[in-house]
C-alpha positions as CSV (number, residue, x, y, z in Angstrom):
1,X,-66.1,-8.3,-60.5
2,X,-67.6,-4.4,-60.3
3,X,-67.9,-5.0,-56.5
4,X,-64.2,-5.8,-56.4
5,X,-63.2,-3.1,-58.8
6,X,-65.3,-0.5,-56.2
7,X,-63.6,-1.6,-53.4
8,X,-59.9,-1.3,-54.3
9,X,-59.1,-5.1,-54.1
10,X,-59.7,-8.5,-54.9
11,X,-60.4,-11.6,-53.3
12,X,-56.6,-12.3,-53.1
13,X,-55.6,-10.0,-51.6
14,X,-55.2,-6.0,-51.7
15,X,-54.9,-4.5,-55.3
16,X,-53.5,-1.3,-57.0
17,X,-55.9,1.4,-57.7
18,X,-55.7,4.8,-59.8
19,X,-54.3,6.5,-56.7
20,X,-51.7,3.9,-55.7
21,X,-47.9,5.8,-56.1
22,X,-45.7,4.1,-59.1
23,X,-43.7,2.7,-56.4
24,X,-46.9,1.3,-54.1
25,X,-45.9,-2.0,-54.9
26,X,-42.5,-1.5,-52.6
27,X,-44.1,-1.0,-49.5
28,X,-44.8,-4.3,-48.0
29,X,-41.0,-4.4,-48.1
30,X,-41.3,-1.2,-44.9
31,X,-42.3,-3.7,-42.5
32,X,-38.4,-5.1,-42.3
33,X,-36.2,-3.8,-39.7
34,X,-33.3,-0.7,-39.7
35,X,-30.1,-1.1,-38.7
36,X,-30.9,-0.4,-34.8
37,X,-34.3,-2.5,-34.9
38,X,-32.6,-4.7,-32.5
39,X,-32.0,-1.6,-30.0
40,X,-36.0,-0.9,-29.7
41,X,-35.6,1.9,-31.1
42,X,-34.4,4.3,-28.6
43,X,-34.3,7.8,-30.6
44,X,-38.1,7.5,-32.0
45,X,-40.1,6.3,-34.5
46,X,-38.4,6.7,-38.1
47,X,-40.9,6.7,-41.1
48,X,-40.2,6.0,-44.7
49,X,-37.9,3.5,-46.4
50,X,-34.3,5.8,-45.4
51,X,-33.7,3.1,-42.5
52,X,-34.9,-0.1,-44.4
53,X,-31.9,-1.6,-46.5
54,X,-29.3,-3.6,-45.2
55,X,-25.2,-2.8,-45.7
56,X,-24.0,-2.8,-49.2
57,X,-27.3,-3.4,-50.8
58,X,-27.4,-1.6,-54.3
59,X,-30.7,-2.8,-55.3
60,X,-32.8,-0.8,-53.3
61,X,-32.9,2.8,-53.7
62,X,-34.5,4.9,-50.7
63,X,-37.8,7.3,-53.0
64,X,-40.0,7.8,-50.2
65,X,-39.0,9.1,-46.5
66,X,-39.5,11.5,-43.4
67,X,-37.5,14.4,-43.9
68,X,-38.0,15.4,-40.1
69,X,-36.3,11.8,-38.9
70,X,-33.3,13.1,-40.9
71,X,-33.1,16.0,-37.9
72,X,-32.6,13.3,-34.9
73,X,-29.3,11.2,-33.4
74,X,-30.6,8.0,-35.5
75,X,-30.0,9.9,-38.9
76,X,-26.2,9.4,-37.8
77,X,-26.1,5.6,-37.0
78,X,-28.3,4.9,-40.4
79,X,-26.5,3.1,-43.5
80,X,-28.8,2.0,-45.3
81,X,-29.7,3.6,-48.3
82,X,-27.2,6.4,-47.7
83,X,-23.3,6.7,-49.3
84,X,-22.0,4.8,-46.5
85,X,-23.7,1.8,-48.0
86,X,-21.7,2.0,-51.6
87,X,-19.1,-0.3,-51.1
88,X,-17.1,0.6,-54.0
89,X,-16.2,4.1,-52.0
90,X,-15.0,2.4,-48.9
91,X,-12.7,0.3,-51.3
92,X,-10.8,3.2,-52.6
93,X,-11.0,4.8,-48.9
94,X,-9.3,1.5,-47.7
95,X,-6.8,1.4,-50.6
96,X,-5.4,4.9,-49.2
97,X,-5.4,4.1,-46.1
98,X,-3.2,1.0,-47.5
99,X,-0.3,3.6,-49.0
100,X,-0.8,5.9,-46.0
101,X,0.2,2.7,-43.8
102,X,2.6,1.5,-45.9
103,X,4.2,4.8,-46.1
104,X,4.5,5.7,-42.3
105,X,6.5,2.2,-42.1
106,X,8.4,2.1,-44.3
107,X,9.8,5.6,-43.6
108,X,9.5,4.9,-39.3
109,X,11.8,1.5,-40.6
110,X,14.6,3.4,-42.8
111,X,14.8,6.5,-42.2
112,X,17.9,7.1,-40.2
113,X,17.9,11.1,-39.8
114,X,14.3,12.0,-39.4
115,X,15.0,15.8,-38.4
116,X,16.4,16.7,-42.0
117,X,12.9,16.2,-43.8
118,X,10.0,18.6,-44.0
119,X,6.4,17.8,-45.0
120,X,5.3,21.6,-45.3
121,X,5.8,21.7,-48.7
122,X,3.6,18.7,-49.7
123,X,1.0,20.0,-47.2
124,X,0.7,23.6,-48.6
125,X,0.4,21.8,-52.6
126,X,-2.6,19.6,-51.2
127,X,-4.3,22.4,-49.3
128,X,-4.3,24.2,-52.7
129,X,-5.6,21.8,-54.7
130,X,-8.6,21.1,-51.8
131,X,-9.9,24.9,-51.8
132,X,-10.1,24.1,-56.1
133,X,-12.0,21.1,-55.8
134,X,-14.1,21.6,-53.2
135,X,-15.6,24.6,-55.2
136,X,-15.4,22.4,-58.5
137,X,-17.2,19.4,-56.7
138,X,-20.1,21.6,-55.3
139,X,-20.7,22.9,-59.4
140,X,-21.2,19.6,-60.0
141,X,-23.4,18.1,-57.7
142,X,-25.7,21.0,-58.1
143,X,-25.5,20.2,-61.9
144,X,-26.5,16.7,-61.0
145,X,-29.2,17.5,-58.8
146,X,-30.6,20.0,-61.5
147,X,-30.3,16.8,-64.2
148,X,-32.0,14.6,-61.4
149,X,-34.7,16.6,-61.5
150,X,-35.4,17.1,-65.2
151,X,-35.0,13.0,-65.4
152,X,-37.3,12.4,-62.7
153,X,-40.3,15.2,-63.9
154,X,-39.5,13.1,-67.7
155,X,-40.3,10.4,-66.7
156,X,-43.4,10.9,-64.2
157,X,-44.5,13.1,-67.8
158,X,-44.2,10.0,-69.6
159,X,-46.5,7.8,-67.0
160,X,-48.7,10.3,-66.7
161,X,-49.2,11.2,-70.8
162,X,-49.6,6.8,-71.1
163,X,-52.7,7.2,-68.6
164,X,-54.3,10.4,-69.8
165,X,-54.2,8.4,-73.5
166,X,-56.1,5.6,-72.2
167,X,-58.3,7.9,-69.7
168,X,-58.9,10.0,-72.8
169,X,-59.9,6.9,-75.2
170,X,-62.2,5.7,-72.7
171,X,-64.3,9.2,-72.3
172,X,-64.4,8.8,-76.5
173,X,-66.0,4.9,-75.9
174,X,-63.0,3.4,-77.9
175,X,-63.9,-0.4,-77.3
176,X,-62.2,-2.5,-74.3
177,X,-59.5,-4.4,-76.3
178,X,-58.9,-0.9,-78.5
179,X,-57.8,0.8,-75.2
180,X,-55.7,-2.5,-74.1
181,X,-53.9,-1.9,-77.4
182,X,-53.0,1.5,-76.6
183,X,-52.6,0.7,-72.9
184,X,-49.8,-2.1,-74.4
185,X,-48.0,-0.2,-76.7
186,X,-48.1,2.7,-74.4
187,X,-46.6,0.4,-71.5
188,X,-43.9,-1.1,-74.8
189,X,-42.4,2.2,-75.2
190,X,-41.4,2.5,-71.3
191,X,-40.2,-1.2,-71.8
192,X,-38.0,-0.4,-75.1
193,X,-36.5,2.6,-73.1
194,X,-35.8,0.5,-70.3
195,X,-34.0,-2.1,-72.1
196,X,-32.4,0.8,-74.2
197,X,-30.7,1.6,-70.6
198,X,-28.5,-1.7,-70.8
199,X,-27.3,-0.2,-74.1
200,X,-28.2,-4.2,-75.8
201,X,-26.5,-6.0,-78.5
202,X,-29.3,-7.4,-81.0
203,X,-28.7,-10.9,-79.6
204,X,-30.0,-9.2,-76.6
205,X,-32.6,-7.6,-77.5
206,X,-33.6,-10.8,-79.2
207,X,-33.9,-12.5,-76.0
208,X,-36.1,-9.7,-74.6
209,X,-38.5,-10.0,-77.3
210,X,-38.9,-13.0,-76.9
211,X,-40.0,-12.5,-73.2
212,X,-42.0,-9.8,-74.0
213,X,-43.9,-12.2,-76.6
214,X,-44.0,-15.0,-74.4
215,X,-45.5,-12.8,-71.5
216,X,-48.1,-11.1,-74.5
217,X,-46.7,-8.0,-74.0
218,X,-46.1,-7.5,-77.7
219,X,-47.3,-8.9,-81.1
220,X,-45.4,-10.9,-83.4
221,X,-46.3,-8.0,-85.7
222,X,-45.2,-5.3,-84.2
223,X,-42.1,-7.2,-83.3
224,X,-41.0,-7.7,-86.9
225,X,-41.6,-3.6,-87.1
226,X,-39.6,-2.6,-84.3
227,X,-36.6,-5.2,-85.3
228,X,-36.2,-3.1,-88.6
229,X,-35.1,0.4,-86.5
230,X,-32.5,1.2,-84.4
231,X,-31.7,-0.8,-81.8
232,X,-31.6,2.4,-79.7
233,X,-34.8,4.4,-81.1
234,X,-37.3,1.5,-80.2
235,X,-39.1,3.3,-77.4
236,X,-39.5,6.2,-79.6
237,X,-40.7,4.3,-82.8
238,X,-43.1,2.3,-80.5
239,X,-45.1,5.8,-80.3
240,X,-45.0,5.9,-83.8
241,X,-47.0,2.5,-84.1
242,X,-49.4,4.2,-81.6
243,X,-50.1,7.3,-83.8
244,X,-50.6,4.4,-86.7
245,X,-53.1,2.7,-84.7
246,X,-55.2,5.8,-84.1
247,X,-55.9,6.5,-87.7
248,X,-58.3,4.4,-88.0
249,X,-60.8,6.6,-85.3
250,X,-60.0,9.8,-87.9
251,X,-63.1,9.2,-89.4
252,X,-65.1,8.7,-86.6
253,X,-64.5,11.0,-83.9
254,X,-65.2,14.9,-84.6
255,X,-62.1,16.8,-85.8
256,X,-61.4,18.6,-81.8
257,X,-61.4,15.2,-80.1
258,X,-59.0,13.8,-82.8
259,X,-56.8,16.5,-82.6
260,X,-56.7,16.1,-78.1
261,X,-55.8,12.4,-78.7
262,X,-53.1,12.9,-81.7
263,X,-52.0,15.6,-79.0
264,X,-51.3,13.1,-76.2
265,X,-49.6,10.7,-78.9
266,X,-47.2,14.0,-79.8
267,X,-46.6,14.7,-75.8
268,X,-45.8,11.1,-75.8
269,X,-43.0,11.7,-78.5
270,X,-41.7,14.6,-76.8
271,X,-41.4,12.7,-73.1
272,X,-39.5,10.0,-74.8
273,X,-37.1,12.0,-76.6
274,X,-36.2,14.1,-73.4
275,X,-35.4,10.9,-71.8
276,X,-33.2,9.9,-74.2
277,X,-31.3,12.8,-74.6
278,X,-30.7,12.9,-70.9
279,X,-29.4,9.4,-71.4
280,X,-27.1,10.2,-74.9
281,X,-26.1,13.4,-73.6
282,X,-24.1,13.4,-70.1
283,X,-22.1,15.4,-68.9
284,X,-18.6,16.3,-71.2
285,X,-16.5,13.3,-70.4
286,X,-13.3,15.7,-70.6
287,X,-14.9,17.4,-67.1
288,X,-16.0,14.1,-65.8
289,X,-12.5,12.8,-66.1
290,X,-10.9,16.0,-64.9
291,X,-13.0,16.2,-61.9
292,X,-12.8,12.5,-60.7
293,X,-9.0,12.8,-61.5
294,X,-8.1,15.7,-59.1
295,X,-10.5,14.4,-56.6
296,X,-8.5,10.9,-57.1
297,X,-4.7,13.0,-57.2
298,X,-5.6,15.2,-54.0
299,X,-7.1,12.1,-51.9
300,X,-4.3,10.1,-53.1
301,X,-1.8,12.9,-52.4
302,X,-3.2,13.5,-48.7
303,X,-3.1,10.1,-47.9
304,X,1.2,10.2,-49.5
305,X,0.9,13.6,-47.4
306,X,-0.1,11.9,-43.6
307,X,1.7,8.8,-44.4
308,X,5.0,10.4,-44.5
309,X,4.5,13.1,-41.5
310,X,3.1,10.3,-39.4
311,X,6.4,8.1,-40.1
312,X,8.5,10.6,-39.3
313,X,6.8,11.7,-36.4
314,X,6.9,8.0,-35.5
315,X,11.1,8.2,-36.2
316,X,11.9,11.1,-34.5
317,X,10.3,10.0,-31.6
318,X,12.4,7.2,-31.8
319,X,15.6,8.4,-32.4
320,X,15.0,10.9,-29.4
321,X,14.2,7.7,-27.4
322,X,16.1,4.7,-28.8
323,X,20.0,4.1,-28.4
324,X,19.4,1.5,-31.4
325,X,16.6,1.1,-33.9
326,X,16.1,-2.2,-32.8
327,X,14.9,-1.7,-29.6
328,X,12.1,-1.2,-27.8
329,X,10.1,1.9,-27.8
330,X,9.9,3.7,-24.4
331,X,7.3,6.5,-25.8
332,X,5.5,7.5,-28.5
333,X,4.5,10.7,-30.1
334,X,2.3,13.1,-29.1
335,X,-1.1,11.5,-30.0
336,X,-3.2,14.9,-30.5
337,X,-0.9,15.4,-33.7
338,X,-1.3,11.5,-35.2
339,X,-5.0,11.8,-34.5
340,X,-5.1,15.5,-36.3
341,X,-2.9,14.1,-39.1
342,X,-5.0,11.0,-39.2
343,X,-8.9,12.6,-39.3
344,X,-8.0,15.3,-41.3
345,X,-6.9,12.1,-44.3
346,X,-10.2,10.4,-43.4
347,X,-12.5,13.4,-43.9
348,X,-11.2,14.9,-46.6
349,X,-11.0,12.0,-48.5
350,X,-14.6,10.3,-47.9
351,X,-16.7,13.7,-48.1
352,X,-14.3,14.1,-51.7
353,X,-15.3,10.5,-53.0
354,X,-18.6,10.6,-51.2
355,X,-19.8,13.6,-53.2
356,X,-17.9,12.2,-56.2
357,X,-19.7,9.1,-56.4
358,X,-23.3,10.9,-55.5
359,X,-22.9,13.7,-58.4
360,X,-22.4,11.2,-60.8
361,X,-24.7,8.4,-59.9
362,X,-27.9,11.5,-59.8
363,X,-26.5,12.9,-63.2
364,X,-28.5,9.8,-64.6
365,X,-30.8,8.2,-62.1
366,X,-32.5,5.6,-64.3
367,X,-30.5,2.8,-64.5
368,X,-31.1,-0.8,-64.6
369,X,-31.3,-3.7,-61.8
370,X,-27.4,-5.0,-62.3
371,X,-25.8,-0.9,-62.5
372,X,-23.4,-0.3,-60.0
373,X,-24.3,3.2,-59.2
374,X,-24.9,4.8,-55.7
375,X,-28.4,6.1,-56.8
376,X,-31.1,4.7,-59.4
377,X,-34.7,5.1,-59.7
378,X,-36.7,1.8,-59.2
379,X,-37.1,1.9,-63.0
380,X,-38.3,-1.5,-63.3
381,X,-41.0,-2.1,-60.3
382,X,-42.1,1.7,-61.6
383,X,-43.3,0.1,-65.2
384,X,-44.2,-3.0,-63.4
385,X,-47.0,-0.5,-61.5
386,X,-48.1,1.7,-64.4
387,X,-48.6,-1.8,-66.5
388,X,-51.4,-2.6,-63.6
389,X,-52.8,0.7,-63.1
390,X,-53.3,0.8,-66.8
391,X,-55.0,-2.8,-66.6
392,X,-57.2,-1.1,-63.4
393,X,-58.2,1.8,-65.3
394,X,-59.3,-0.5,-68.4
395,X,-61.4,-2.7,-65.7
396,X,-63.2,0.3,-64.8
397,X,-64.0,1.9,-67.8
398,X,-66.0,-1.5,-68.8
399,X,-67.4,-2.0,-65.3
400,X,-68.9,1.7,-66.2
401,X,-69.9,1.0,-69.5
402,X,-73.6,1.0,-69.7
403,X,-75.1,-2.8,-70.8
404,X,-76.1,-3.0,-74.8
405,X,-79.8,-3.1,-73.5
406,X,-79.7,0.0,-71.3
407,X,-78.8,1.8,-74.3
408,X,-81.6,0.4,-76.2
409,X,-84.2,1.7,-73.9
């Protein structure tokens, strides 16, 4: 067993060590193929994960990439992992484009005097409203990306704070099964938070204790004490049930050791809370609403905007060119102004949603396996790796233990 601890793996295969990444586990899944795998790869090697999920996937969120593959021609051809994988964006792209359509006909079908209508009016309102959103949109997402942050450094603060506890327990010789205690519960409050995410019923959280229990991931003792707090403050009364367990080393570790351990348990507290608070405490939903609502009116309005100056473009070219509306057309109209009508609808409204839908799925990164967002944190294969670095970090602490009779000689 020391033999396989030293070399990093067992003999079933590899095996996580204290320098694997949280997310080490994920990378077996690198060796599928991008989107242009079948093309041999004609513009270079591409490293990292940014190239490795298929269209529409929201289950897989790209942590780990090359930043210098973003700089080649691939970069434009990739959608996996990127907003042009989040199908719920393309649904509301396509839905305008619907009343854009539906719009151009119906007005290229009935309108009998094309000349007398004028679209500048419509045109000047939605190039207003652009210029106030574009600067409202980029506030935001470099809100978001500050609150990414914050979330991301809380939670790597909590991970690390669980393994300095049990690194810190095993330099003051706490016995094996005392540091898988603390190792458990540490690993319980990460668990409680992540089920807090889902926002449970206590039906539901029933059914996760009972998982929990089944898979001896917690007591039936500390289970009856957690089911008696709030359904939402389990994660941070789990610490509390940690800082209980340590009393009973107060008389027998020296006051400064004490103190850096009941330290740890406090730091523990502190990550916990910040995690929380990022998750109770979003952004105002008046501004949320406001935002996504002009975003919503100006794409909405653009696409009510092109729809009506390509149907009339469409009508006087064929009232210039039709004795009857029900013949045949014999030309149509100048096709630099339908294609500057039509991209101008197209980018304005998927760079609006796009950086809609991004801002608020970073405002909150951790999310669990079923959200709907455009970004989330691997939350769950992320405890699933501390639990067994945890377990690795136990193993070698005995393996280094000295034998009962090399301490007697």
């Amino acid at each position: 067993m020391q033999r396989d601890l030293e070399e990093g793996k067992t003999r079933a295969g590899p095996q996580d060590t204290e320098q694997t990444p949280l997310l080490g586990d994920m990378a077996a899944d690198d060796k599928k193929e991008g989107i242009l795998g079948s093309l041999g790869n004609p513009f270079g090697t591409v490293q990292g994960r940014f190239d490795q999920i298929t269209f529409g996937v929201k289950d897989e969120t790209v942590t780990t990439y090359d930043p210098e593959s973003l700089t080649g021609w691939r970069a434009i051809f990739t959608l996996s992992g990127t907003i042009f994988s989040v199908r719920a964006m393309w649904q509301i792209i396509g839905i305008e484009l619907f009343v854009m359509s539906f719009i151009a006909l119906c007005l290229f079908r009935y309108v009998k005097d094309p000349h007398s209508y004028q679209t500048e009016t419509m045109s000047i309102v939605v190039k207003t409203i652009s210029v106030l959103i574009g600067f409202m949109l980029g506030l935001f997402l470099s809100s978001s990306l500050d609150r990414w942050w914050d979330t991301v450094k809380s939670v790597q603060m909590l991970f690390g704070i669980i393994k300095k506890l049990i690194m810190l327990a095993s330099s003051l010789e706490i016995r094996d099964d005392q540091r898988a205690t603390l190792a458990r519960r540490g690993v319980l409050s990460v668990r409680m938070l992540e089920t807090e995410l889902t926002r449970p019923t206590a039906e539901m959280f029933k059914k996760r204790f009972d998982e929990l229990q089944e898979m001896g991931k917690i007591t039936s003792e500390e289970r009856s004490i957690l089911e008696k707090t709030p359904l939402d403050q389990r994660s941070f009364f789990t610490w509390v049930l940690i800082s209980n367990y340590l009393k009973q080393f107060h008389n027998l570790m020296d006051p400064i050791s004490y103190d850096r351990i009941v330290t740890l348990v406090l730091d523990g507290l502190s990550a916990v809370s910040a995690l929380r608070t990022l998750l109770h405490f979003q952004f105002p939903f008046i501004y949320m609403h406001m935002l996504a609502f002009m975003v919503h009116m100006a794409n909405f309005l653009t696409a009510i905007g092109t729809g009506v100056t390509l149907g009339l473009l469409f009508a006087r070219t064929r009232s210039e060119n039709f004795r009857k509306s029900d013949e045949k057309l014999v030309s149509l109209p100048d096709p630099s102004a339908v294609m500057n009508e039509v991209l101008f609808f197209l980018v304005q409204a998927f760079f609006y949603q796009a950086f809609l839908s991004i801002g608020a799925a970073l405002s909150f990164p951790v999310a669990t396996e079923n959200s709907k967002q455009a970004y989330r944190l691997p939350f769950e294969p992320m405890v699933g790796a501390l639990d067994r670095q945890l377990v690795i970090m136990n193993e070698l602490a005995k393996a280094g233990e000295p034998s009962p009779s090399s301490r007697s000689k």
